[in-house]
FIMI-131732 format. One record per atom (N, C-alpha, C, O): x, y, z; residue in three letters. Coordinates in steps of 0.02 Angstrom, whole numbers, plus 50000, padded with zeros to 5 digits. Example, Ala and Ser with C-alpha at 12.3 -4.5 7.8 and 13.67 -1.06 7.14 Angstrom:
2
506604971650390ALA 506154977550390ALA 506604983550390ALA 507124983450423ALA 506424988850354SER 506844994750357SER 506455000250394SER 506705005750402SER 
//
This chain:
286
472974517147418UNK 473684518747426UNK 473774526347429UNK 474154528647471UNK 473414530547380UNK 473404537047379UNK 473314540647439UNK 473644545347462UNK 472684537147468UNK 472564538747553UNK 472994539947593UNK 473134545247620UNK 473304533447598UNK 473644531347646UNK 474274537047643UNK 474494540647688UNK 474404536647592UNK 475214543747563UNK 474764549947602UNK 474944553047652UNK 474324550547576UNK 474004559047604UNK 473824560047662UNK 473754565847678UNK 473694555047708UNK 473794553647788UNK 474224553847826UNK 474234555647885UNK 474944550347764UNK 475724551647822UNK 475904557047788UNK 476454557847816UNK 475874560047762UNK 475914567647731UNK 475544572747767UNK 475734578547770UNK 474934570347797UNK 474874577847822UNK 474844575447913UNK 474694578747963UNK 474994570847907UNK 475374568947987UNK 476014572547987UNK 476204577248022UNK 476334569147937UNK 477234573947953UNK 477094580947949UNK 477464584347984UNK 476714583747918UNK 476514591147913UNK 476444593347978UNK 476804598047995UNK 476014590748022UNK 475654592148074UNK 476264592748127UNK 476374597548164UNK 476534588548122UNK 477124586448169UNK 477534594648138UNK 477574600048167UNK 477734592848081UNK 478344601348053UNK 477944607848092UNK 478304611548125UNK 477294609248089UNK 476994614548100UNK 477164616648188UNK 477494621048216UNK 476824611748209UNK 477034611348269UNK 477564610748310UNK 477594612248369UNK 478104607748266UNK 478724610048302UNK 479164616848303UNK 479774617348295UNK 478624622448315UNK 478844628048307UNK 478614627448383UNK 478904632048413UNK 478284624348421UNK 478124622848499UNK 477694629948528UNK 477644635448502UNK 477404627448591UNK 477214631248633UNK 477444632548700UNK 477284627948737UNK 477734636848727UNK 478274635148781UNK 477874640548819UNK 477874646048791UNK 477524640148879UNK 477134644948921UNK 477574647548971UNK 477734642949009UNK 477804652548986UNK 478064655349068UNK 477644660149102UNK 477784664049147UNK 477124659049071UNK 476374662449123UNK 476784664049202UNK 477264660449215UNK 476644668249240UNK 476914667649321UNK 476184663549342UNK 475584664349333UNK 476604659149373UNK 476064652949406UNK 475824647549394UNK 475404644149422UNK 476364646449315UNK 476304640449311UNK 476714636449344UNK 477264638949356UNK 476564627849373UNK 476954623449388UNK 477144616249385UNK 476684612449372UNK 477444614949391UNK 477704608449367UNK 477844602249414UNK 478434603749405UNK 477844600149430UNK 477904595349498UNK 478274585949493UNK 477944580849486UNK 478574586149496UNK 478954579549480UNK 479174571949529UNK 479324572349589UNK 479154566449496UNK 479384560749537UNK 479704555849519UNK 479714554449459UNK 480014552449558UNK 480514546149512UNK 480134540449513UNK 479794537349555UNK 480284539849450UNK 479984530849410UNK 480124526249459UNK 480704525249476UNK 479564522749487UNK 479504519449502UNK 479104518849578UNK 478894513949609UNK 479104524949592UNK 478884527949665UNK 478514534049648UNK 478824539249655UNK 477754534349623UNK 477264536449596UNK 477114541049644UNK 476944546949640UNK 477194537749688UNK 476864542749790UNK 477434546949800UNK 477404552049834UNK 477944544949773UNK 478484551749812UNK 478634557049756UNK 478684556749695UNK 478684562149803UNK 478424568549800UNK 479114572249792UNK 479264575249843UNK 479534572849744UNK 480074574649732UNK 480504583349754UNK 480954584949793UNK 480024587149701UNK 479894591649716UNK 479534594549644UNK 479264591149601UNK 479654604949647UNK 479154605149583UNK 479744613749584UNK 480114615849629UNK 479574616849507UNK 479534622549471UNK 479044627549470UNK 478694626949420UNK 478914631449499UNK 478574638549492UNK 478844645649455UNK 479374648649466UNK 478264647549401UNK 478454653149384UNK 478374659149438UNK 477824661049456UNK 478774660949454UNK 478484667349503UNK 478494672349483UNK 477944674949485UNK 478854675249464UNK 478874683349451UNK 479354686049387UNK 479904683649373UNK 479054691349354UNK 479604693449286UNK 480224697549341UNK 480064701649384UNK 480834695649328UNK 481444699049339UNK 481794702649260UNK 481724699949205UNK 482114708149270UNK 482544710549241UNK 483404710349230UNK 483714714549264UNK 483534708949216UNK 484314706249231UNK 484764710749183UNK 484694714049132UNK 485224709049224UNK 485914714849180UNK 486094715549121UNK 486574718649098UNK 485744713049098UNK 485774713448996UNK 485284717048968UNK 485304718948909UNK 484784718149009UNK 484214723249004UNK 483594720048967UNK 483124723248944UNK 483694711248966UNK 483054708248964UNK 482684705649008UNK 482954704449061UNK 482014704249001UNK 481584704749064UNK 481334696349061UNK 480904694249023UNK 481654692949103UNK 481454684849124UNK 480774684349165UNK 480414688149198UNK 480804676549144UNK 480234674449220UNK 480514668049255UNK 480584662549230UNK 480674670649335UNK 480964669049376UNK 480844660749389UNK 480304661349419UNK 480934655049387UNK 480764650149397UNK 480944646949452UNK 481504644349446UNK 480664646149506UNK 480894643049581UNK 480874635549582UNK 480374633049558UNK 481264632149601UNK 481424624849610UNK 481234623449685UNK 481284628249724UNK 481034617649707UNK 480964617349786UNK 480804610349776UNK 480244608549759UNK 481374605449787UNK 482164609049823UNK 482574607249775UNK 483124609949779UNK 482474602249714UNK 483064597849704UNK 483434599649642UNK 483824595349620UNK 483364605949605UNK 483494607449562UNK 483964615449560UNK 484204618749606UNK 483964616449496UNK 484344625449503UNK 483824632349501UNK 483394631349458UNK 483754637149524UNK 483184640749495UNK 483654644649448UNK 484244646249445UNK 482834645449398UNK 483364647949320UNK 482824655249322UNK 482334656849355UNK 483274658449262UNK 482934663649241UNK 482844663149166UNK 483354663349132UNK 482104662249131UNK 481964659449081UNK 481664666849022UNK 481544672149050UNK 481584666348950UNK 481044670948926UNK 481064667248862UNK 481514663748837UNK 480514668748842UNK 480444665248762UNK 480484670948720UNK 480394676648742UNK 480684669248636UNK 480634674148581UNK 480724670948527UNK 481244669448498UNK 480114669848511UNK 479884664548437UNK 479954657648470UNK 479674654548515UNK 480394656748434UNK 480484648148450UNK 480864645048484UNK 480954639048486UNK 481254651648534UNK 481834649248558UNK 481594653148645UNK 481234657848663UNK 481994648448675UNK 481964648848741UNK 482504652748769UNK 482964648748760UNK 482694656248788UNK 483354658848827UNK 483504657448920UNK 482964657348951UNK 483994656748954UNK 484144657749022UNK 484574663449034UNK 485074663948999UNK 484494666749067UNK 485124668049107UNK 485524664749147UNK 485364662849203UNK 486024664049121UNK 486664660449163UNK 486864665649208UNK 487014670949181UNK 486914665249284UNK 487154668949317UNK 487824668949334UNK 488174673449356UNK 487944662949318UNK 488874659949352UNK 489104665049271UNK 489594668849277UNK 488894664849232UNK 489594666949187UNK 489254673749165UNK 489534677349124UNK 488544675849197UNK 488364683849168UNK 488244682349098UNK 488604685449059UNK 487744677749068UNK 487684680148993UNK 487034673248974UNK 486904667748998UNK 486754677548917UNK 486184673748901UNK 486494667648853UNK 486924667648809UNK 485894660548890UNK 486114657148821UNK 485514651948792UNK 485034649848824UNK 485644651048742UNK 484864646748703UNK 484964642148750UNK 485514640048767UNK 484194639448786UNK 484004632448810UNK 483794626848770UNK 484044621248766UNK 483134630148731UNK 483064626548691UNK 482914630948639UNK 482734636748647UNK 482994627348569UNK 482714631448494UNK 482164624348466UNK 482334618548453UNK 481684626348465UNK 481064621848432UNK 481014622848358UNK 480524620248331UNK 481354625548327UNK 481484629148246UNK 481854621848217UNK 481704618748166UNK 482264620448254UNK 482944616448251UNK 482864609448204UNK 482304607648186UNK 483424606048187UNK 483404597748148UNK 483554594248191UNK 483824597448237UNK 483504587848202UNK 483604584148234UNK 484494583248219UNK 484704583348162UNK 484864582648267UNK 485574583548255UNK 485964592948263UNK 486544594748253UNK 485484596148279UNK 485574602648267UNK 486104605648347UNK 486004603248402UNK 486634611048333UNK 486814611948408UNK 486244618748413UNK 486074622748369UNK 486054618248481UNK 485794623048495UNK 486334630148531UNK 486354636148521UNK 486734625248577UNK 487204630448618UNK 487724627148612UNK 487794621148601UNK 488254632848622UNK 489004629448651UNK 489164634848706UNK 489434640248698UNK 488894631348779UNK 489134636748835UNK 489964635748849UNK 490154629948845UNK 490394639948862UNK 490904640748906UNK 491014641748968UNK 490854647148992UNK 491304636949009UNK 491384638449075UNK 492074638349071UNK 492414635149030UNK 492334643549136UNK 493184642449160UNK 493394634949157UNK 493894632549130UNK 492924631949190UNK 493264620249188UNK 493014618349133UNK 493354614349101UNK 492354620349103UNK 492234614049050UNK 491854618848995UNK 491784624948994UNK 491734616048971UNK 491284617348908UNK 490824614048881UNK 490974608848852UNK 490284615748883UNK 489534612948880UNK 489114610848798UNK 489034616148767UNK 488944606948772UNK 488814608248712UNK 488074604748720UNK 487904600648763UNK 487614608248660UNK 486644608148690UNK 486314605948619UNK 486124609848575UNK 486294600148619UNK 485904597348550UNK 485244595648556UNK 485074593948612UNK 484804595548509UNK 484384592248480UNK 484394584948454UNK 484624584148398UNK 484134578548495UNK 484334575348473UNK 483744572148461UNK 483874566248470UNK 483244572648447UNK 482574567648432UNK 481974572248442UNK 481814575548492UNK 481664571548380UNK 480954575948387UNK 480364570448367UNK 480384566648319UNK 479874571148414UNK 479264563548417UNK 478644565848438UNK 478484571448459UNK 478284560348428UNK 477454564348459UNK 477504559048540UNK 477974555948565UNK 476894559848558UNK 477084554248617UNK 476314556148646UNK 476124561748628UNK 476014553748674UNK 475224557248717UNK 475634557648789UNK 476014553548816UNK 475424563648806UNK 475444566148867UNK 474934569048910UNK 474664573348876UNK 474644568748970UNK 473984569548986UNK 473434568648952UNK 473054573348941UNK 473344563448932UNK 472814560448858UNK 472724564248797UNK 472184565648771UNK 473354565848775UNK 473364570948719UNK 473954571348685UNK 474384574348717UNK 474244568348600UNK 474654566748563UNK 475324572548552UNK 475334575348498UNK 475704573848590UNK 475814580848578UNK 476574579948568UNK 476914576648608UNK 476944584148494UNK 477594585548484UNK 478284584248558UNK 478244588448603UNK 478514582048562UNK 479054580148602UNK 479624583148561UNK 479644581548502UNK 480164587848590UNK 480734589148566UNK 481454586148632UNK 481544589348684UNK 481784581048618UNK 482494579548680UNK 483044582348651UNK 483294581248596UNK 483304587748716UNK 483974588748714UNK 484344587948750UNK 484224589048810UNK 484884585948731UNK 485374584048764UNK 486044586648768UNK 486274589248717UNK 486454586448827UNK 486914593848857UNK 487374587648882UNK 487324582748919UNK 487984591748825UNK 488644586248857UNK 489054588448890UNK 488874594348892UNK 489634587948929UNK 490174590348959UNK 490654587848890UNK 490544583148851UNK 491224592648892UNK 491904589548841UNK 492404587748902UNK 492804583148900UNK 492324591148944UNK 492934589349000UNK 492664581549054UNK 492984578549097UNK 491954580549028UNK 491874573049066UNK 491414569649056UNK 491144570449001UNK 491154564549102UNK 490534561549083UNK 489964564349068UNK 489654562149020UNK 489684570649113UNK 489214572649140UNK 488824574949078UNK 489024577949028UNK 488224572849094UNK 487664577649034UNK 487014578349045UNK 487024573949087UNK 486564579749045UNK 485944582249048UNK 485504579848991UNK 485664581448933UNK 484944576149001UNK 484534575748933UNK 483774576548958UNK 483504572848999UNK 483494581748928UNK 482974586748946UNK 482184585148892UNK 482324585548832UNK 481644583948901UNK 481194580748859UNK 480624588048885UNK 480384589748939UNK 480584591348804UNK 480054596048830UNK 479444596048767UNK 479554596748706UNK 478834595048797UNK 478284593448771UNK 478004600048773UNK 477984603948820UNK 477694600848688UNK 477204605148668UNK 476724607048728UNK 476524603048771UNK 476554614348724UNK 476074615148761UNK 475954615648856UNK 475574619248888UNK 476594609148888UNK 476754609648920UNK 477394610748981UNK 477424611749041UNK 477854610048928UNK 478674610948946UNK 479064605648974UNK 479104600048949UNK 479354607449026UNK 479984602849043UNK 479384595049079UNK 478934595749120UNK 479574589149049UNK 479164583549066UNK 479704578849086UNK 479474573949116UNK 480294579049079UNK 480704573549105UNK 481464577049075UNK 481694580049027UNK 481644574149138UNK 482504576449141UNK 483044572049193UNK 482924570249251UNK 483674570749156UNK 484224565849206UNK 484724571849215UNK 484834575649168UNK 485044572549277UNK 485654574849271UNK 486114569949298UNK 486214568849358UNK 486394567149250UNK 486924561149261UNK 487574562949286UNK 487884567649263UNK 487794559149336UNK 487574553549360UNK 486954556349416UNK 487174561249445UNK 486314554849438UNK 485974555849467UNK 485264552249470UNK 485294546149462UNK 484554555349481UNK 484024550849456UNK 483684554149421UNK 483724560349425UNK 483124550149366UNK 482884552649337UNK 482314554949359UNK 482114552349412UNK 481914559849331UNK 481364563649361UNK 480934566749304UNK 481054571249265UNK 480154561149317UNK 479584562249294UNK 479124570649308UNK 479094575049350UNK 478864569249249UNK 478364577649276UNK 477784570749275UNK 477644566649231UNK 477504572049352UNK 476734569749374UNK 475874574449376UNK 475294572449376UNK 476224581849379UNK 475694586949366UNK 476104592449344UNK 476704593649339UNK 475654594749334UNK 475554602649310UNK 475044609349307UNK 474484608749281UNK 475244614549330UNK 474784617249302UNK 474844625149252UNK 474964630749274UNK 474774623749204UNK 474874627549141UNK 474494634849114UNK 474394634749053UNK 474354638849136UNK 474144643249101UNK 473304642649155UNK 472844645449125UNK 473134640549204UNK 472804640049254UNK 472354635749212UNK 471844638449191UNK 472444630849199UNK 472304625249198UNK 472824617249204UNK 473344615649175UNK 472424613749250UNK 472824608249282UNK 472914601949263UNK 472404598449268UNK 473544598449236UNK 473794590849207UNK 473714587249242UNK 473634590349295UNK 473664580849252UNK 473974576249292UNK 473714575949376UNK 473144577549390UNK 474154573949422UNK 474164574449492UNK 474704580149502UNK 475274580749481UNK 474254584649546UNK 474724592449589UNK 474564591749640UNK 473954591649649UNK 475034590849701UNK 474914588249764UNK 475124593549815UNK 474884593549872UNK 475484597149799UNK 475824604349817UNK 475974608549795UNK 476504608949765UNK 475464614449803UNK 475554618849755UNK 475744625049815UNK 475584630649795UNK 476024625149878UNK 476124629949911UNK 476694634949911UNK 476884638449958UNK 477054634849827UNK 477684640649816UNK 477364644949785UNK 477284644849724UNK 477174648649818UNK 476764654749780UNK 477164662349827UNK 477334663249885UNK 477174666849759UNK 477404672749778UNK 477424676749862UNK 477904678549897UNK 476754676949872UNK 476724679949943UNK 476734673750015UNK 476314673550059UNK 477234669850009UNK 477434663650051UNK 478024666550087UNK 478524668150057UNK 477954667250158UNK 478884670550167UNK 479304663650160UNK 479104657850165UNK 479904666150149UNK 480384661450122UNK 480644657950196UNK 480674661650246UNK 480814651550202UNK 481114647150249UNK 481894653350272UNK 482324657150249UNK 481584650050341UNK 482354655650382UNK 482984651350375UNK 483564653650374UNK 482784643350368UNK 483394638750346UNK 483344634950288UNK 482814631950286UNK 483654634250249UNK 483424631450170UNK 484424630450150UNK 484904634150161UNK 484344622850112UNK 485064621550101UNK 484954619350031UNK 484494615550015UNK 485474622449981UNK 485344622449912UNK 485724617549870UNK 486284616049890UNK 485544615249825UNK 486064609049771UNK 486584613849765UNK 486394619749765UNK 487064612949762UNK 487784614849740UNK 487884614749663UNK 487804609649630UNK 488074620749636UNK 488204623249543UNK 488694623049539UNK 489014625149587UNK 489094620549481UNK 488944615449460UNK 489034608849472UNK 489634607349477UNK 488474602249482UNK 488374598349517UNK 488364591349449UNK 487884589949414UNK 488904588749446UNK 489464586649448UNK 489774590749423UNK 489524592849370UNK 490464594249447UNK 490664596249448UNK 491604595649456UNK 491834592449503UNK 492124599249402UNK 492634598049391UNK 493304599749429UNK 493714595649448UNK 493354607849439UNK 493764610949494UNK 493284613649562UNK 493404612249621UNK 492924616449546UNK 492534620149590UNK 491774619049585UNK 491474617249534UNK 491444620449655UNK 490614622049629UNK 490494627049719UNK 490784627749774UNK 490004628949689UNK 489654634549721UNK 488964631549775UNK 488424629649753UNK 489124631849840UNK 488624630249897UNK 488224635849918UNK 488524640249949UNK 487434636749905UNK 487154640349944UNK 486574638149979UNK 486154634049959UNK 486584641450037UNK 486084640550093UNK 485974648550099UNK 486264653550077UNK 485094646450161UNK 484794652350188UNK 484844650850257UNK 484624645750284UNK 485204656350290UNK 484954655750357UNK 484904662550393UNK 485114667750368UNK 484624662250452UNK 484504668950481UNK 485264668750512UNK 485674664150506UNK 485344674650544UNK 486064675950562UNK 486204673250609UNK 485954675950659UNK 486594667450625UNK 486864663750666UNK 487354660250660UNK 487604660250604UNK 487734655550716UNK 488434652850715UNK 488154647850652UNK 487604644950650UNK 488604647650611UNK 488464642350569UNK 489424637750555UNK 489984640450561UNK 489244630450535UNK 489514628650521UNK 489664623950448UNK 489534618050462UNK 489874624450381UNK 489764620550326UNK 490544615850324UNK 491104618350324UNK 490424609850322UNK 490754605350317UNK 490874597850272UNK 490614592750295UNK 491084597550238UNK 491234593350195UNK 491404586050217UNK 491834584450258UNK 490974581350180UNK 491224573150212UNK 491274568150170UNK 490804569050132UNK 491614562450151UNK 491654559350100UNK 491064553650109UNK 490724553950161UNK 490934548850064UNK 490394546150098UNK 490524541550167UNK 489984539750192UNK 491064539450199UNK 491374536350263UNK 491244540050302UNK 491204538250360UNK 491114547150281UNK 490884550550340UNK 491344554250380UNK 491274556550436UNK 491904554350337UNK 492684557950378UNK 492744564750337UNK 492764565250276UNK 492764568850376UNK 492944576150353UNK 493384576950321UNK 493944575650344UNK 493294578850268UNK 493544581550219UNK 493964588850221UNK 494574589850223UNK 493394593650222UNK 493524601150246UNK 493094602850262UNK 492534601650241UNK 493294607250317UNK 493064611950365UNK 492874619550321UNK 493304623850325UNK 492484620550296UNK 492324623750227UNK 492314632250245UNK 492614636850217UNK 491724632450320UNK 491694640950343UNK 491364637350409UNK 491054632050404UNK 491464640750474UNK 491404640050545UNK 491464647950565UNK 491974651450564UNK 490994649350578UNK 490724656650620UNK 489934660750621UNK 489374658250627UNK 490084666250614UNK 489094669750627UNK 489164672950553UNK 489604676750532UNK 488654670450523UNK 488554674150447UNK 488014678350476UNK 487614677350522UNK 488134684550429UNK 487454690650440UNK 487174690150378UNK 486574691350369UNK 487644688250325UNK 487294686750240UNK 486824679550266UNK 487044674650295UNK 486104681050241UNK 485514677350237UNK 485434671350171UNK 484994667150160UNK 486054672950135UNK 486184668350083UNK 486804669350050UNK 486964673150004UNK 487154664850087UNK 487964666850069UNK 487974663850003UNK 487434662649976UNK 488614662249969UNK 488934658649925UNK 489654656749937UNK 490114660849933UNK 489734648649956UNK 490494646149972UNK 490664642949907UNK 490334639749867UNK 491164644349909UNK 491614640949839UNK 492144634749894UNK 492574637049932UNK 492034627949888UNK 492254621549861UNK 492794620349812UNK 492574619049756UNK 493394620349819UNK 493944619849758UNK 494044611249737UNK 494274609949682UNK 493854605349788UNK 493894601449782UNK 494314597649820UNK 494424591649816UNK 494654603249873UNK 495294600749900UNK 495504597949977UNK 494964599850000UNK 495704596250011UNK 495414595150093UNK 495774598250132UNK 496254601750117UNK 495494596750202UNK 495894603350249UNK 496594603850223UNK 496854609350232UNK 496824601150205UNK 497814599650187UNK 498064601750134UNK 498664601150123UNK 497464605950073UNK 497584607850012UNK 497834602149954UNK 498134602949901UNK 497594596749983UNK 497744589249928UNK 497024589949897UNK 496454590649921UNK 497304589649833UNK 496584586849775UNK 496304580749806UNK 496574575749827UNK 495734582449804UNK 495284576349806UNK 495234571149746UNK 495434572749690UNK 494964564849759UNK 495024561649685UNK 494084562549674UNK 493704565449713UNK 493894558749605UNK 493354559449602UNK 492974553949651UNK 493254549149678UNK 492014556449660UNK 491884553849686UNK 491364557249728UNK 491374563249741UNK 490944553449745UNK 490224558649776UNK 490514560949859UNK 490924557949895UNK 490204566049871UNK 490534569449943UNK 489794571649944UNK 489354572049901UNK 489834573450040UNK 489144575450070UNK 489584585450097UNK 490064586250136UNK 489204590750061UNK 489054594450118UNK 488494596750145UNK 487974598250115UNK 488644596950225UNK 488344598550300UNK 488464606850316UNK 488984610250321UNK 487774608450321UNK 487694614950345UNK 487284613950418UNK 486704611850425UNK 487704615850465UNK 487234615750542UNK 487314621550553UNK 487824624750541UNK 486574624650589UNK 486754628750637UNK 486454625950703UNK 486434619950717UNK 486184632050751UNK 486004629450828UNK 485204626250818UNK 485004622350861UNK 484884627550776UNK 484354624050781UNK 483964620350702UNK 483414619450677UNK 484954619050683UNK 484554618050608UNK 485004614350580UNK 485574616550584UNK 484904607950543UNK 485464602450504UNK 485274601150455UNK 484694599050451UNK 485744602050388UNK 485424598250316UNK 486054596650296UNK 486604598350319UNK 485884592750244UNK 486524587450188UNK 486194587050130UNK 485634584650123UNK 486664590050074UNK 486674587850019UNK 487214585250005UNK 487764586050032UNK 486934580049936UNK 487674575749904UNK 487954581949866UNK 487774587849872UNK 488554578749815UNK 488884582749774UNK 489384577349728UNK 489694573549765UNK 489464576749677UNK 490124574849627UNK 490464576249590UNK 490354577449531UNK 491094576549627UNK 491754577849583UNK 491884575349539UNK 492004569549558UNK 491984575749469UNK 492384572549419UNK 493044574449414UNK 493164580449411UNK 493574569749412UNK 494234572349396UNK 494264571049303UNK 494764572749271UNK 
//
């Protein structure tokens, strides 16, 4: 019996020690992801690329998404993770590995909503044949449904994440500190890659309340971005002409050519130009 006490005793130990975590932003590590149930498809992935400096005068590491996600600007200090938020100019905890289970980590502010960032379950779990601390947090909206719940594993980081309503998305490889997890099937986002002359971006924030933010890359040409409900009937006519900015930013109020609120509900925008077409979804919450 004595045993047995001094075994789950220095198990829970092991577990406390370690949840002070290991969170790597090496430049070059990556992450690569797929949805349950479809093992072969190839979602997309996270690259560290490069340390940036940002207007607060701390020095991040740049994290590139390709395609289906946001790129963030990340740095660690002790136990806590930080981003830069660019929409509101200011740093905020991602995650804190210090934390209790029930603990808030953040309360972001936005102009529409307000974000709140818990800790809600700390576990072991094997991941790449190896037993390793699991910390989930989870990110609510107060103004709606929407939330985020984020699963980041010791040693290797972000391993699974939903942004609801949406799908969920497995980490299938990795590679960490130049050594490799799992299956990595594409590893071609690397620093000296020139960037796509056409590239169409998820829309921030995606579900979203009054407004969200559309960006694309394109070389300078007639472009057209247009808004469609899912019937496929225009909505708004968003911007129609020649951009010379290589990566604009359109602001979306929610409203249609006629200045009537939209109700909630998923909408497609369409970015064409003369030799180039993409669609992403988007959802409004009222």
């Amino acid at each position: 019996m004595k045993l047995r006490i001094t075994m789950l005793l220095l198990i829970f130990c092991a577990i406390k020690v370690s949840a002070q975590g290991h969170y790597s932003l090496e430049i070059g590590n990556l992450w690569e992801f797929w949805e349950p149930g479809s093992p072969d498809t190839y979602l997309g992935k996270i690259k560290a690329l490069k340390d940036t400096t940002m207007p607060n005068g701390e020095k991040y590491v740049f994290l590139k998404s390709d395609p289906f996600w946001n790129d963030e600007y990340q740095r660690v200090n002790g136990s806590r993770v930080f981003w830069f938020n660019k929409y509101i100019n200011s740093e905020e905890v991602l995650y804190d590995f210090s934390k209790s289970v029930g603990d808030t980590i953040s309360i972001i502010h936005y102009p529409y909503d307000t974000l709140i960032n818990r800790l809600i379950e700390l576990r072991t779990q094997y991941v790449f044949g190896v037993l390793r601390t699991q910390w989930v947090f989870y990110q609510n909206s107060v103004q709606s449904s929407m939330y985020i719940r984020r699963i980041v594993t010791d040693s290797i980081g972000l391993t699974y994440f939903i942004y609801e309503p949406g799908v969920e998305q497995y980490l299938r490889g990795a590679i960490i500190n130049s050594t490799t997890y799992g299956t990595v099937t594409d590893v071609r986002l690397a620093p000296n890659i020139p960037q796509a002359q056409y590239e169409i971006f998820q829309n921030y924030p995606n579900p979203f309340n009054s407004s969200t933010i559309i960006r694309f890359r394109v070389v300078p040409d007639d472009v057209s971005v247009t808004i469609f409900d899912m019937m496929g009937r225009q909505v708004k006519k968003l911007f129609e002409g020649e951009l010379v900015n290589d990566l604009p930013h359109l602001i979306w109020d929610g409203k249609n050519d006629f200045g009537k609120a939209m109700g909630s509900g998923t909408y497609i925008y369409q970015v064409k130009a003369k030799s180039f077409m993409d669609v992403k979804k988007m959802i409004l919450i009222r």
